[in-house]
PDB file of N, CA, C and O in Angstrom:
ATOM      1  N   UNK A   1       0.811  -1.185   0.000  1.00  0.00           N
ATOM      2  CA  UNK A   1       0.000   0.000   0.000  1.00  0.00           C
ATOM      3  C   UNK A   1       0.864   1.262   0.000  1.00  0.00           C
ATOM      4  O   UNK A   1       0.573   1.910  -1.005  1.00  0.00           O
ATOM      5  N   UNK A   2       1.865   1.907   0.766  1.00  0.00           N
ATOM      6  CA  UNK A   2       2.687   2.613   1.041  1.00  0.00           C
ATOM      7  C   UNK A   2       3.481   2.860  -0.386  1.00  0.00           C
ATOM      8  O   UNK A   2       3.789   3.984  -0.781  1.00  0.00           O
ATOM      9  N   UNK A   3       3.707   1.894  -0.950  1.00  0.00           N
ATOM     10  CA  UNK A   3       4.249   1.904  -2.649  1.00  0.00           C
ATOM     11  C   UNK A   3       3.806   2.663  -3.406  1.00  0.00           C
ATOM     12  O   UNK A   3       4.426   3.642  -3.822  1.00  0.00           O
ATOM     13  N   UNK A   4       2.132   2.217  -3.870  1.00  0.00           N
ATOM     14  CA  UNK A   4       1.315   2.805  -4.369  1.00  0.00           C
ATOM     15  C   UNK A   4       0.844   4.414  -3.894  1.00  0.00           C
ATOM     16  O   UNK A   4       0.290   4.995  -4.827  1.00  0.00           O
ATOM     17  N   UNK A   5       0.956   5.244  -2.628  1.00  0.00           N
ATOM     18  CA  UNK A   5       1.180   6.324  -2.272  1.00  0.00           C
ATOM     19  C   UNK A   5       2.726   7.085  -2.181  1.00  0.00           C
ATOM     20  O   UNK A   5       2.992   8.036  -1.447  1.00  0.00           O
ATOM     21  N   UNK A   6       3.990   6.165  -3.459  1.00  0.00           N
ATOM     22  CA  UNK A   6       5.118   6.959  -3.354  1.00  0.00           C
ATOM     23  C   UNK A   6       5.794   7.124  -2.039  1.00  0.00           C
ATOM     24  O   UNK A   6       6.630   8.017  -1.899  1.00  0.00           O
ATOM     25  N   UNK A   7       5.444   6.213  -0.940  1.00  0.00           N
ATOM     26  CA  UNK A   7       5.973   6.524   0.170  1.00  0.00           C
ATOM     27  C   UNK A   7       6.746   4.905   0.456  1.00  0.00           C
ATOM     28  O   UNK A   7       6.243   3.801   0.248  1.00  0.00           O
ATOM     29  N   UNK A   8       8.075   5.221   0.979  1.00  0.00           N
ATOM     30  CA  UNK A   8       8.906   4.032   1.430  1.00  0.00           C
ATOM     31  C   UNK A   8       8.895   3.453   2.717  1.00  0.00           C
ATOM     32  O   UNK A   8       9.347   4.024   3.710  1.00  0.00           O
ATOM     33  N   UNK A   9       8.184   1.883   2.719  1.00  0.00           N
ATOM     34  CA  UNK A   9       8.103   1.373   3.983  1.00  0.00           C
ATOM     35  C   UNK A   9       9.275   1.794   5.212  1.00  0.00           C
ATOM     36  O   UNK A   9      10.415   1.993   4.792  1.00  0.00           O
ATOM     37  N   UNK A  10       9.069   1.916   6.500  1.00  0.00           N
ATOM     38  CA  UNK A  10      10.038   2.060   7.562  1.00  0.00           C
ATOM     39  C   UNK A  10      10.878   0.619   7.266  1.00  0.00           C
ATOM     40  O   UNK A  10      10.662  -0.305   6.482  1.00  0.00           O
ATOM     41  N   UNK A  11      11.968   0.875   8.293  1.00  0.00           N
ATOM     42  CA  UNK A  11      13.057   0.164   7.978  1.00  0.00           C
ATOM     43  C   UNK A  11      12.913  -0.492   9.434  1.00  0.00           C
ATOM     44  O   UNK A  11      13.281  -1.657   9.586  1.00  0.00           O
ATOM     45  N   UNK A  12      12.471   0.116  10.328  1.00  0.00           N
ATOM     46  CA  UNK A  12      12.259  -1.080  11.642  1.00  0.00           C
ATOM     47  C   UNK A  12      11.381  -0.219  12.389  1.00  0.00           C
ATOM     48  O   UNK A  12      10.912   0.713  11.734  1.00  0.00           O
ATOM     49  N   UNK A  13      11.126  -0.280  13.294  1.00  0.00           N
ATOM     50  CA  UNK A  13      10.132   0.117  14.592  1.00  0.00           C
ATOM     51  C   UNK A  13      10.842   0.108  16.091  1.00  0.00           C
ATOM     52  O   UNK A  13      11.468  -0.834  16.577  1.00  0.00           O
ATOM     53  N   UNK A  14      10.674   0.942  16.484  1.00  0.00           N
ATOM     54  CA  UNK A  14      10.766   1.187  18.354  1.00  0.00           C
ATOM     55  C   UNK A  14       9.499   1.157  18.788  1.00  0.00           C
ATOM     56  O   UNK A  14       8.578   1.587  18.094  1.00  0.00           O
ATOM     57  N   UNK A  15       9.325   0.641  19.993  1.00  0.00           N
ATOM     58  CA  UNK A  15       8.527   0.552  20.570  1.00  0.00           C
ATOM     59  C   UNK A  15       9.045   0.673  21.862  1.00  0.00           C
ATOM     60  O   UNK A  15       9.845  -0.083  22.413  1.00  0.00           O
ATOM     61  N   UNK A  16       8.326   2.067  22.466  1.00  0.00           N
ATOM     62  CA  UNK A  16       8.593   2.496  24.244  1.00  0.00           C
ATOM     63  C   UNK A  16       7.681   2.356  24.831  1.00  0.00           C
ATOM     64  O   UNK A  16       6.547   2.295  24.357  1.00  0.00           O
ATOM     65  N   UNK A  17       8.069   2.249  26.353  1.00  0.00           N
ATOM     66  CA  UNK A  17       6.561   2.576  26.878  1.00  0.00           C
ATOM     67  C   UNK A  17       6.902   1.591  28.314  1.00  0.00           C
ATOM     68  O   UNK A  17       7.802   0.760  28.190  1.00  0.00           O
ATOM     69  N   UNK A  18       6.309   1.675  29.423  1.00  0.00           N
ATOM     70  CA  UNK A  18       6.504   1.096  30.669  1.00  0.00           C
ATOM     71  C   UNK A  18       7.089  -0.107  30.770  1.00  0.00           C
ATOM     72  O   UNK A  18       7.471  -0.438  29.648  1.00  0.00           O
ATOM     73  N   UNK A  19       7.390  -1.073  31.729  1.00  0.00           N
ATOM     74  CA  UNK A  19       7.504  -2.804  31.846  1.00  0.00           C
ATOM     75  C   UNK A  19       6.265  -3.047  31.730  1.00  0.00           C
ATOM     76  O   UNK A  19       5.450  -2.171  32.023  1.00  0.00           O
ATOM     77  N   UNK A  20       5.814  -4.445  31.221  1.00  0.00           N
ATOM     78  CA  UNK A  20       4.847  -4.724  31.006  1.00  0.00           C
ATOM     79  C   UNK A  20       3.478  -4.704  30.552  1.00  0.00           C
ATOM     80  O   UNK A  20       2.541  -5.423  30.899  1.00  0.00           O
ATOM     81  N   UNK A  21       3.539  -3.284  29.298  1.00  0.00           N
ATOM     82  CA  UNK A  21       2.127  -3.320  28.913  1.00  0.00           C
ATOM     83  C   UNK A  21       2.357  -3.761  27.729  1.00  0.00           C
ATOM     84  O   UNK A  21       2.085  -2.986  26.812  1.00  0.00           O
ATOM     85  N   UNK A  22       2.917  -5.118  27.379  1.00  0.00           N
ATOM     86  CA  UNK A  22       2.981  -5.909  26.002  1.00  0.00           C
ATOM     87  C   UNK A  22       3.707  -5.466  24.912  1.00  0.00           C
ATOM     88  O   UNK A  22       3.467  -6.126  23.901  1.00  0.00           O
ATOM     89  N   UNK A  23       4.746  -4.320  24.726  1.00  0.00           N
ATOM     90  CA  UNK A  23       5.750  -4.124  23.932  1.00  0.00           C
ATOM     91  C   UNK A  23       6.316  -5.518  22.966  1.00  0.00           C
ATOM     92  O   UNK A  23       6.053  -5.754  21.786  1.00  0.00           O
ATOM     93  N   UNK A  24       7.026  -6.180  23.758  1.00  0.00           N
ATOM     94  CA  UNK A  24       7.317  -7.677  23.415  1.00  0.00           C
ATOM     95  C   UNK A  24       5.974  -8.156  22.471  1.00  0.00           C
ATOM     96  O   UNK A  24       5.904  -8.132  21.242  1.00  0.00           O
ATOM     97  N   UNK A  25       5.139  -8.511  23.250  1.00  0.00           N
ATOM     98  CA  UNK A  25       4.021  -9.322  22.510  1.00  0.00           C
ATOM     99  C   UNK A  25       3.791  -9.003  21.170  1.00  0.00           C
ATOM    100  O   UNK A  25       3.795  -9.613  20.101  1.00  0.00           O
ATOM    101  N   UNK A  26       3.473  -7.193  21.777  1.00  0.00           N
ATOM    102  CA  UNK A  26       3.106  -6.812  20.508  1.00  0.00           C
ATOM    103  C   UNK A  26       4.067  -6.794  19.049  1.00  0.00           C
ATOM    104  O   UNK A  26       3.797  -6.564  17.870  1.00  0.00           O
ATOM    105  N   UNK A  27       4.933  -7.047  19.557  1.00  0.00           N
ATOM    106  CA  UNK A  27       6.516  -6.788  18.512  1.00  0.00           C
ATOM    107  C   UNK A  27       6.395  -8.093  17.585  1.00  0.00           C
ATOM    108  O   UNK A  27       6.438  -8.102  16.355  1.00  0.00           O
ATOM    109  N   UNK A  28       6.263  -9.005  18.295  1.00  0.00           N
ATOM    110  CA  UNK A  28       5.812 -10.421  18.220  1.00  0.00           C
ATOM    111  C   UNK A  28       5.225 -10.911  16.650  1.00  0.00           C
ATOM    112  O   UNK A  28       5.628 -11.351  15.574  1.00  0.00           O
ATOM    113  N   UNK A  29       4.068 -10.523  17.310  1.00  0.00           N
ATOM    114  CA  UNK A  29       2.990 -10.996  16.856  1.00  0.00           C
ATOM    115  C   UNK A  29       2.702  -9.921  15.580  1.00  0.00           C
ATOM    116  O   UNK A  29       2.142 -10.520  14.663  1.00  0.00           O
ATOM    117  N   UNK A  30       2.900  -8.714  15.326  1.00  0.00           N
ATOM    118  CA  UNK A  30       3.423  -7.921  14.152  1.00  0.00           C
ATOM    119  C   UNK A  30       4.494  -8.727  13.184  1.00  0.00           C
ATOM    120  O   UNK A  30       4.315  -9.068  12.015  1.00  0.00           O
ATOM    121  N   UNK A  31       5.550  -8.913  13.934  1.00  0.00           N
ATOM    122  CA  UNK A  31       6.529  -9.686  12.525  1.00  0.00           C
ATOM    123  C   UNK A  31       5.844 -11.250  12.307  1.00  0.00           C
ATOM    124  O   UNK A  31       5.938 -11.707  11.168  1.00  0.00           O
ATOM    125  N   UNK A  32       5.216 -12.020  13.265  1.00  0.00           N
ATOM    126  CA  UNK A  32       5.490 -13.376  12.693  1.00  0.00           C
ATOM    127  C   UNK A  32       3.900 -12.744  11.549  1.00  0.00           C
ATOM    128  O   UNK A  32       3.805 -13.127  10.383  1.00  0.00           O
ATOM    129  N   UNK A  33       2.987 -11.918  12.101  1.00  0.00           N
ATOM    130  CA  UNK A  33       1.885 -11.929  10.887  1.00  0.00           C
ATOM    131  C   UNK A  33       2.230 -11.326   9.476  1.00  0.00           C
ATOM    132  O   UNK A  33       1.539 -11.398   8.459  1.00  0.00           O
ATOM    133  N   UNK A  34       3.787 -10.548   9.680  1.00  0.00           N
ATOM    134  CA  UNK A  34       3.684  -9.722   8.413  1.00  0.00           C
ATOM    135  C   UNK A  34       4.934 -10.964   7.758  1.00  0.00           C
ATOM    136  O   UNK A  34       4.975 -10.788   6.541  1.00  0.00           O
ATOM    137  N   UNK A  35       5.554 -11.687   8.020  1.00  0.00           N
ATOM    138  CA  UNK A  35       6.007 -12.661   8.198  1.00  0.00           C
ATOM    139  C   UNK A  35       7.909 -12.139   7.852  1.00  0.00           C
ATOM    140  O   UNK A  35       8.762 -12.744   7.202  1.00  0.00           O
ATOM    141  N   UNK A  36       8.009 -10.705   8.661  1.00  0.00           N
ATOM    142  CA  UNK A  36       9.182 -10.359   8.770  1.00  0.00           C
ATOM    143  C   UNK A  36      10.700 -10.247  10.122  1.00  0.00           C
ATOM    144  O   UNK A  36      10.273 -10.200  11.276  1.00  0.00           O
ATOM    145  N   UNK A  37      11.581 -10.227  10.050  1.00  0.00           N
ATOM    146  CA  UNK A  37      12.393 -10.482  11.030  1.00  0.00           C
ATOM    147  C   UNK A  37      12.243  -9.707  12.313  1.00  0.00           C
ATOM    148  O   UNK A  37      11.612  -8.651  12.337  1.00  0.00           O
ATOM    149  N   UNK A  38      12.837 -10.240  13.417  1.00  0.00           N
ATOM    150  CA  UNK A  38      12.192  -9.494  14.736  1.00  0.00           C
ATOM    151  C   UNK A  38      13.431  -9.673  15.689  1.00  0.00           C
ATOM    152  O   UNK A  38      13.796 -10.825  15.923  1.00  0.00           O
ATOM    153  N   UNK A  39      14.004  -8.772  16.170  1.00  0.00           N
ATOM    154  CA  UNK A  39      15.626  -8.505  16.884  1.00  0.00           C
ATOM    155  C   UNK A  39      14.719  -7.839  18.257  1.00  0.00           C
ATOM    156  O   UNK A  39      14.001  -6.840  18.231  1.00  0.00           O
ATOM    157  N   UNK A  40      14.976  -8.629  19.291  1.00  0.00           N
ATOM    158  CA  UNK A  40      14.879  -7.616  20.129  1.00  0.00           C
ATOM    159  C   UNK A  40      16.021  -7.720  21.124  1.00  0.00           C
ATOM    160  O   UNK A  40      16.658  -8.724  21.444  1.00  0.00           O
ATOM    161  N   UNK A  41      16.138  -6.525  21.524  1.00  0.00           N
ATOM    162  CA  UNK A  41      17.504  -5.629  22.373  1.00  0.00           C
ATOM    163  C   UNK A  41      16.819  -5.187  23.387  1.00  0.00           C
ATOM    164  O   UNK A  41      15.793  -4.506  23.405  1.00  0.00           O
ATOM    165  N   UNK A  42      17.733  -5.811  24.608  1.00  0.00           N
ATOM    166  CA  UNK A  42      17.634  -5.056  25.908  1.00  0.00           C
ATOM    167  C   UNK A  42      18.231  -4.235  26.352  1.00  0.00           C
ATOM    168  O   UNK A  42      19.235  -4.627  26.947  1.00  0.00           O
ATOM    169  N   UNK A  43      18.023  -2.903  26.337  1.00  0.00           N
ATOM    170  CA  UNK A  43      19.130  -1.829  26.885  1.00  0.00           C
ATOM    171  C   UNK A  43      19.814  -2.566  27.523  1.00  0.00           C
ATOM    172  O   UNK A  43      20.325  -3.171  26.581  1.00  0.00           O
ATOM    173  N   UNK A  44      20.458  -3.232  28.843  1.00  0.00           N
ATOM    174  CA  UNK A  44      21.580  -3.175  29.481  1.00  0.00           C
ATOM    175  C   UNK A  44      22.339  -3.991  29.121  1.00  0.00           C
ATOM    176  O   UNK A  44      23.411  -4.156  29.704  1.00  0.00           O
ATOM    177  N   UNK A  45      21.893  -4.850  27.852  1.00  0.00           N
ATOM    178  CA  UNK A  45      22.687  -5.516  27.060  1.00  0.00           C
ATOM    179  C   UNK A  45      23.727  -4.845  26.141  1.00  0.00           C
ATOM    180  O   UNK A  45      24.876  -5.283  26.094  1.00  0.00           O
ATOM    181  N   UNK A  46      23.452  -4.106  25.631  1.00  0.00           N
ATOM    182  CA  UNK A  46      24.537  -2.880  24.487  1.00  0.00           C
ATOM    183  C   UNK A  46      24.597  -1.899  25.370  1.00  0.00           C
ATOM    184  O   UNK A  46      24.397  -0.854  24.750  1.00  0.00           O
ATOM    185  N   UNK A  47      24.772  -1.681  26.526  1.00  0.00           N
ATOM    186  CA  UNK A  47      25.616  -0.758  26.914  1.00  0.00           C
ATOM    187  C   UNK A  47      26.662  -0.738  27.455  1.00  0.00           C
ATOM    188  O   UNK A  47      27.144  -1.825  27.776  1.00  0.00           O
ATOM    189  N   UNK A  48      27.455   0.594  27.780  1.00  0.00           N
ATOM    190  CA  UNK A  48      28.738  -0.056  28.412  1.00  0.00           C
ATOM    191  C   UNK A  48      29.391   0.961  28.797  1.00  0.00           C
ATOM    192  O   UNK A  48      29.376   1.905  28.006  1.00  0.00           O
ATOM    193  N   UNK A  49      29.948   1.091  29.722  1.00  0.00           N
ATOM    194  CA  UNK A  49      30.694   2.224  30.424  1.00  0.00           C
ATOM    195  C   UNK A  49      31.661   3.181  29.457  1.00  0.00           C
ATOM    196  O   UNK A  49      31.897   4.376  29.285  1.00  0.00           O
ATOM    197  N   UNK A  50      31.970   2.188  29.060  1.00  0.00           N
ATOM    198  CA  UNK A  50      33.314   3.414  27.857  1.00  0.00           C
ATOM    199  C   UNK A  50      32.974   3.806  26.783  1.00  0.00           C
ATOM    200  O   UNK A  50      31.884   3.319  26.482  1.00  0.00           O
ATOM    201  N   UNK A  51      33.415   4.532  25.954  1.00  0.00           N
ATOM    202  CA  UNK A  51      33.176   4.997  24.836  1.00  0.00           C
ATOM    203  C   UNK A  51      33.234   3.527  23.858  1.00  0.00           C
ATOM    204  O   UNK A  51      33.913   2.562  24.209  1.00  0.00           O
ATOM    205  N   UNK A  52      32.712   3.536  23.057  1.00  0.00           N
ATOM    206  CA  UNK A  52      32.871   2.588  21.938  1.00  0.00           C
ATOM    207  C   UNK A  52      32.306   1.451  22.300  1.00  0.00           C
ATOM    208  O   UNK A  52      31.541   0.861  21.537  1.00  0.00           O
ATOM    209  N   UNK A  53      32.658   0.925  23.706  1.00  0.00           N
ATOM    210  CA  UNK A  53      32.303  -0.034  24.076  1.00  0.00           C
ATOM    211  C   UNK A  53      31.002  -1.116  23.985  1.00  0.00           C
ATOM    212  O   UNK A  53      31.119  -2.341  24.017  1.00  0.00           O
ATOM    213  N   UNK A  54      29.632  -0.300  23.854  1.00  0.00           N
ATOM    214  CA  UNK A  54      28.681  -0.592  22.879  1.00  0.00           C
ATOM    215  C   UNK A  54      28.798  -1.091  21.774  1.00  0.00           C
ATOM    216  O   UNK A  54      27.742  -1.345  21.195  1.00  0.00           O
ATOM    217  N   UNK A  55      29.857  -1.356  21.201  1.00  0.00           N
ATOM    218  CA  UNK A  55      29.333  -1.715  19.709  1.00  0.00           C
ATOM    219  C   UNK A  55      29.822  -3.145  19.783  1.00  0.00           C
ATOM    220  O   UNK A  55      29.260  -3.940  19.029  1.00  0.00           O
ATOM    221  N   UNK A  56      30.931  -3.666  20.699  1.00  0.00           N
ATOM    222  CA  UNK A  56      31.253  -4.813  20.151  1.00  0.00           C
ATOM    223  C   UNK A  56      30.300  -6.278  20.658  1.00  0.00           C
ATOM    224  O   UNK A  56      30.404  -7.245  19.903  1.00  0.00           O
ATOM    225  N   UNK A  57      29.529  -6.410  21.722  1.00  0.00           N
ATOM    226  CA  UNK A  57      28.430  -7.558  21.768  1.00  0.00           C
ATOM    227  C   UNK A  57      27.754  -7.003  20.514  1.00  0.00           C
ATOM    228  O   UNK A  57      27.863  -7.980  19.773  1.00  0.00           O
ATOM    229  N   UNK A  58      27.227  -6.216  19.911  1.00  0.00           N
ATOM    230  CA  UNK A  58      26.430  -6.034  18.923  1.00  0.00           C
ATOM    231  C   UNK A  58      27.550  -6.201  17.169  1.00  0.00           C
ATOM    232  O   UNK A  58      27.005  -6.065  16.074  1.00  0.00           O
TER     233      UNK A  58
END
């Protein structure tokens, strides 16, 4: 649809918002229906005290 209005699909999605009001789920259940890939990242996983240091688990 987005094609046909000259406009280019997003390239991924954020999703914010409290613990627990279904972020996850909803992330979910969006890619397996559109039947596209789904990465999810926990902030205290990629972060890291030093400069640069973020990038290398990722």
């Amino acid at each position: 649809m987005l094609p046909k209005l000259g406009l280019e699909p997003p390239r991924g999605v954020l999703f914010v918002g409290p613990p627990g009001t279904g972020k996850t789920l909803t992330a979910r259940a969006f890619a397996e229906e559109l039947g596209v890939s789904y990465i999810a990242i926990v902030g205290p996983e990629v972060m890291g005290k030093y400069y640069g240091e973020n990038e290398l688990p990722i």
